[in-house]
N, C-alpha and C positions, 0 to 999 in steps of 0.2 A: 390801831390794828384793824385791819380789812375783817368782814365778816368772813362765815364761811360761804362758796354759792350755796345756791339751792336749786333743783331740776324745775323747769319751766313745762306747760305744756308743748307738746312738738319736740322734744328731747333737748330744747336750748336750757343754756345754765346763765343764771344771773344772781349776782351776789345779791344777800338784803340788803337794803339801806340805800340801796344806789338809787331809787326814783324821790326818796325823799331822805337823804343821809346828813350829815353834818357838813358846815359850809367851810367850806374850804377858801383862803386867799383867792382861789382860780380854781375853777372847775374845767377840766378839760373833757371832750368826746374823743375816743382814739379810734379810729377806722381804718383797718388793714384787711390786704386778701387774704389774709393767712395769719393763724399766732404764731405767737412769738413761740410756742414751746408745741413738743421739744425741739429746742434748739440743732435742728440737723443742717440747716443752712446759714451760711452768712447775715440772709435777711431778716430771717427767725433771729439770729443770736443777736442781730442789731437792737432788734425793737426790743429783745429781753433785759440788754442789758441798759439799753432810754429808759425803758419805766423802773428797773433797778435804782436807777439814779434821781428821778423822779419821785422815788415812793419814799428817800431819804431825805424829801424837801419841810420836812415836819410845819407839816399844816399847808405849805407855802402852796400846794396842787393837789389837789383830788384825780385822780385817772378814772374813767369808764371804758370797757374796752369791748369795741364789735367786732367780731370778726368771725369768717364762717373757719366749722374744724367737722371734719368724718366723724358722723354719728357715735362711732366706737372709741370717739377719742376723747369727749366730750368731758367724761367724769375727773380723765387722769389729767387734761389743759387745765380745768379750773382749779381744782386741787392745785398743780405747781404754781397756779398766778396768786393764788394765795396769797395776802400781804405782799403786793403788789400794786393791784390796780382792780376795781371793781367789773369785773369779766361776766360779759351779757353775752354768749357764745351761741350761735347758729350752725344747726344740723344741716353743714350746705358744703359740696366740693367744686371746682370750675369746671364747666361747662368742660366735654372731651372735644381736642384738638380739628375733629373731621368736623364737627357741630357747629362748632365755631366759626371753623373755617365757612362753610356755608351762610350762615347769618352772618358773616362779615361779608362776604360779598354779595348779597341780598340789601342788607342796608348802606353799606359802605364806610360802615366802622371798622376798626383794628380789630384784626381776632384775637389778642392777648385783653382789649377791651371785653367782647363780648367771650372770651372765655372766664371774665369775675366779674361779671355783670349780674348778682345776684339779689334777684327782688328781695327774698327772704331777708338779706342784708341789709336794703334799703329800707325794707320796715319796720326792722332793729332801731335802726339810726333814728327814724320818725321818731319811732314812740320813745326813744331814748332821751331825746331833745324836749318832745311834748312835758313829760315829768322831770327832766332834770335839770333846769334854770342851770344849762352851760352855760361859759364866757366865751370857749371857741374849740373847733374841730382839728382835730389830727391827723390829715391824710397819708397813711404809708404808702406811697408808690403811686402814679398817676393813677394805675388801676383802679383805686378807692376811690376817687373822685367822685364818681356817679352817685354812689353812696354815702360820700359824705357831705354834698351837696344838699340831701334829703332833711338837712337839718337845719339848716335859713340860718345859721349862725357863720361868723367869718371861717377859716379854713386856713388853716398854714398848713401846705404838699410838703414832704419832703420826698426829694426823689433819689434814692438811693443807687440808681444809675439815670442813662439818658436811654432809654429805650431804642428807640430809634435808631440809635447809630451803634445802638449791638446788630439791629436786622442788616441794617446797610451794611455794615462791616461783613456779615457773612453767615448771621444766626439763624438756624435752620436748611442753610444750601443744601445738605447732603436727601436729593427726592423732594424737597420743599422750595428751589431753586426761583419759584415763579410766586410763591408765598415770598418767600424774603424782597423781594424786588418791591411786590407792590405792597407789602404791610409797612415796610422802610415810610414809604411818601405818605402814606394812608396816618402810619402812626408818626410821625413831625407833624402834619397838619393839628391832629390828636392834641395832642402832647401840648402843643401852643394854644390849642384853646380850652385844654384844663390848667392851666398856668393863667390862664387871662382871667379865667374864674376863683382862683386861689388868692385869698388876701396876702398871703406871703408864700414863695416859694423857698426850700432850700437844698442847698448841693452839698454833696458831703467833699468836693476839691475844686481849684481852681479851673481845673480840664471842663469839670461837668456844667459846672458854674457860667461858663464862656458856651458850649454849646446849645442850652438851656437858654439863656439871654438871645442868641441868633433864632430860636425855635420863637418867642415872643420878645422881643424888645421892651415894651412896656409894661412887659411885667416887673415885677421886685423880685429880683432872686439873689440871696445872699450863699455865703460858705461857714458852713457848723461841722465841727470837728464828730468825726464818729466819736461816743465815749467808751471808753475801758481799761478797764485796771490794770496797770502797770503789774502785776504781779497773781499768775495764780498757780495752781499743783499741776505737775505735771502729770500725766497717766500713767501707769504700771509698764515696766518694759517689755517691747516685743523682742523679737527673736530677729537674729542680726548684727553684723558685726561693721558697720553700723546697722540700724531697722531704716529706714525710707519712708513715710508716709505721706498717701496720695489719697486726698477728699476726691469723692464724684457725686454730686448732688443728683438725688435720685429728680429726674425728669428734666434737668438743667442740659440742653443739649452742650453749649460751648465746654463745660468742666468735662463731659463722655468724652467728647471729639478730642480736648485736648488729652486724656488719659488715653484714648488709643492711638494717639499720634507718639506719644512719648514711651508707650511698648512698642511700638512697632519702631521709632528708628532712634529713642535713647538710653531707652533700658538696658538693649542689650549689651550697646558698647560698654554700660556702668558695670554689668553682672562681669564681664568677659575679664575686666581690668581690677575688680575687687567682689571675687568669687563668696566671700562669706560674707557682702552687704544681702539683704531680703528687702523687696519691695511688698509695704504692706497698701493695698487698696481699699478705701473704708466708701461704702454706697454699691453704684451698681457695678456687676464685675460688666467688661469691658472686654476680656476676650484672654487666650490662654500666653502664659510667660513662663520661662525660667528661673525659680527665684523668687517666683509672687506669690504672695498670699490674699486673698480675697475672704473681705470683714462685711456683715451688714453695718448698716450705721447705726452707731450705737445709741443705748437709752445716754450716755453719760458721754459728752463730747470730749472728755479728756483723755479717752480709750484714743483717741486717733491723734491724740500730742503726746505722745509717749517720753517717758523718760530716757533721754541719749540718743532720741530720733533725730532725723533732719527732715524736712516739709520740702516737698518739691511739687509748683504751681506751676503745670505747665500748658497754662490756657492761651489758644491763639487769640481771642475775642472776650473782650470785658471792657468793662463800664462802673465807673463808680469808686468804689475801694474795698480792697479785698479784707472781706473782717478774720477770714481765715486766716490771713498771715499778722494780722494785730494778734489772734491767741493766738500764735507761734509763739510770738515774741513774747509775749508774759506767761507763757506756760517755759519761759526758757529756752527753744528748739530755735536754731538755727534755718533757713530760707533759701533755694535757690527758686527761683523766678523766671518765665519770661518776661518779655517785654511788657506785653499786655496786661499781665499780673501783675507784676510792679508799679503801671500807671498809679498817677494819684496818691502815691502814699509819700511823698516828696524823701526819699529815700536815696542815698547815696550808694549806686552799684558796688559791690565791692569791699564798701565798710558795715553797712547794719543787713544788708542780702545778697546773693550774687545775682546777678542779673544774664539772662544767655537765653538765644536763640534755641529752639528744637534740634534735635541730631546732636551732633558733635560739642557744638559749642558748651550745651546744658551738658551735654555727658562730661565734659570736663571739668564744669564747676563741680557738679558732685564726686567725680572719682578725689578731687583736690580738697575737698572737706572730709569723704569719706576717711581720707587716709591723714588728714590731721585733727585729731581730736581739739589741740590748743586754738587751733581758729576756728574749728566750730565752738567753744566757749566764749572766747573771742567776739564773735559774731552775734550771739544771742543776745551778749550784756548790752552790744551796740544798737540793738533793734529794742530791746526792754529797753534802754536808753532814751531813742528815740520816741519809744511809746509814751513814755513820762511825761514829755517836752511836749510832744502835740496832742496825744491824746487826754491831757490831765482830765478825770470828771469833774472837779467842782468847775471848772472854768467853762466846762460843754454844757454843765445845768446852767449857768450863771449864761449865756449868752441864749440857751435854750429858752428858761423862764422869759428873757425877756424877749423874745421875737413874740410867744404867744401871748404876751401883755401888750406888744405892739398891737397886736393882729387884732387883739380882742377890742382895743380902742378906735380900731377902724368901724366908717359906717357898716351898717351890715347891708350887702345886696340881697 
């Protein structure tokens, strides 16, 4: 059992025992821009449920975890990582977007770089490494790179998208149009030469895997299943006949854009043709509907997989793999998707999600679920199905463990 933390000076939280604790098979450093908890995003919920699966390795891994959280969040992050992962926590948020943007082109770094570019962080990592006879480091997201390089131990990235080819695709156009353009080139350059510096990188699909390799060739980049439980409760019913539920990550441009693309030209044809469905929005509201209900994001992720709901992603841009539509499927709730949503999750359109375009197309996969209960049941068992198959966790620890037993046996640069 993980101690409890305890308050650091400068308001950081670091559990006992973690600079001189009990030795574990592998000792791992974990380095993320952001915790894992609360779980309001995908990338949050990723890294919650790795060290979940991680902290079941009895004995086999020790976890430390850096990462910066808002002063005011500090007490309730450590508390939830709790028998978890040893959490050394920094009173520290990223750099604001205009900030950024200016030291990014002052030095000619990516601004999504220099917006988690935080020393406070990297001298976490230092003094983490100095007392904690690690084996090797955790990089969540290229972002951590900088940071977790501060630690002269090997380094396995994983990148939970491909950066880059969200900017190039379109991330940011709406007033940011000359930002997207050159952070595109600026972060590929990036990106391959934190890859070059990683003693292992990994991709969570074949997609990302293949773009990643063309970004550095001679890097080592392999594909590791995201982990997650084939099964968990669904949330309390909304209101709705069916309810609709639509995530908007607060600060995530590509999920806003695509939630106001899908009020403005799919909603309404859905409301028109089945007047007693209600669209529930969980994050930031996006603008006014008929029919919509607008949620903050909740403490408890399950409030927004409702029981008898259906999950409709309708992001024009994404990278990676959508861990929202993984709880779908094992909170039970049935899927309609774009295309972009869908990537990556090697999913069969039609059997485990429906797959459709904006406008018309999506408005008809959901009027066609709304109005049949039996294939939305149908459809959920096929996606939990799925989830089983490729998601299993003992086989994601079991391929996890051993990448960072690889990595740890490389020289150290």
């Amino acid at each position: 059992m993980v101690s409890k933390p305890t308050a650091l000076a400068g308001g950081s939280y670091l559990a006992p025992g973690s600079e001189a604790g009990r030795r574990a098979s592998l000792r791992l450093l974990w380095v993320s821009t952001k915790a894992p908890w609360p779980p309001r995003d995908g990338g949050r919920l990723l890294q919650l449920e790795t060290l979940r699966l991680l902290a079941e390795s009895a004995g086999e891994v020790e976890v430390e975890l850096v990462a910066p959280v808002p002063r005011g969040e500090l007490a309730a992050t450590a508390h939830a990582l709790e028998g978890l992962c040893l959490p050394r926590l920094v009173a520290a948020q990223p750099r604001p977007l205009p900030l950024a943007a200016l030291l990014s082109a002052a030095r000619r770094v990516p601004v999504t770089a220099v917006r988690h570019e935080l020393p406070a962080v990297g001298r976490a990592v230092a003094r983490a490494a100095a007392g904690g006879a690690f084996d090797v480091v955790h990089a969540e997201q290229a972002q951590s790179m900088p940071q977790a390089l501060a630690a002269g131990l090997p380094v396995v990235l994983r990148a939970q998208n491909v950066e880059s080819e969200l900017w190039r695709a379109g991330l940011g156009a709406r007033g940011w149009a000359w930002l997207a353009r050159r952070e595109g080139s600026v972060l590929a350059r990036w990106e391959g030469a934190m890859m070059r510096r990683a003693t292992r990188t990994v991709a969570l699909s074949e997609h990302d895997a293949t773009a990643l390799r063309a970004l550095a060739p001679e890097a080592g980049v392999e594909v590791q299943p995201v982990p997650f439980p084939a099964e968990l409760p669904p949330g309390p019913p909304l209101p709705g006949e069916p309810a609709i539920t639509l995530l908007v990550g607060a600060g995530w441009r590509p999920n806003r854009e695509g939630a106001e693309a899908f009020l403005a030209s799919t909603w309404p044809r859905v409301f028109a043709a089945v007047p007693a469905a209600r669209l529930h929005i969980f994050g930031e509201a996006t603008g006014p509907g008929k029919g919509v209900t607008w949620h903050e994001a909740p403490d408890d992720p399950a409030a927004a997989f409702a029981e008898g709901a259906i999950l409709v992603v309708p992001l024009a841009v994404a990278s990676g793999v959508r861990v929202k539509i993984l709880e779908a499927w094992a909170r039970g709730l049935p899927v309609v998707a774009t295309h972009a949503a869908a990537a990556g999750l090697g999913a069969n359109a039609g059997e485990q999600l429906f797959v459709a375009a904006q406008g018309e197309p999506l408005a008809g996969a959901l009027i066609e679920l709304c109005r049949d209960s039996a294939l939305r049941e149908r459809m959920a068992r096929a996606g939990r199905d799925l989830l089983r198959r490729r998601h299993h966790p003992q086989e994601a620890r079991r391929r996890l463990l051993a990448c960072y037993a690889d990595a740890a046996a490389s020289p150290r640069s």
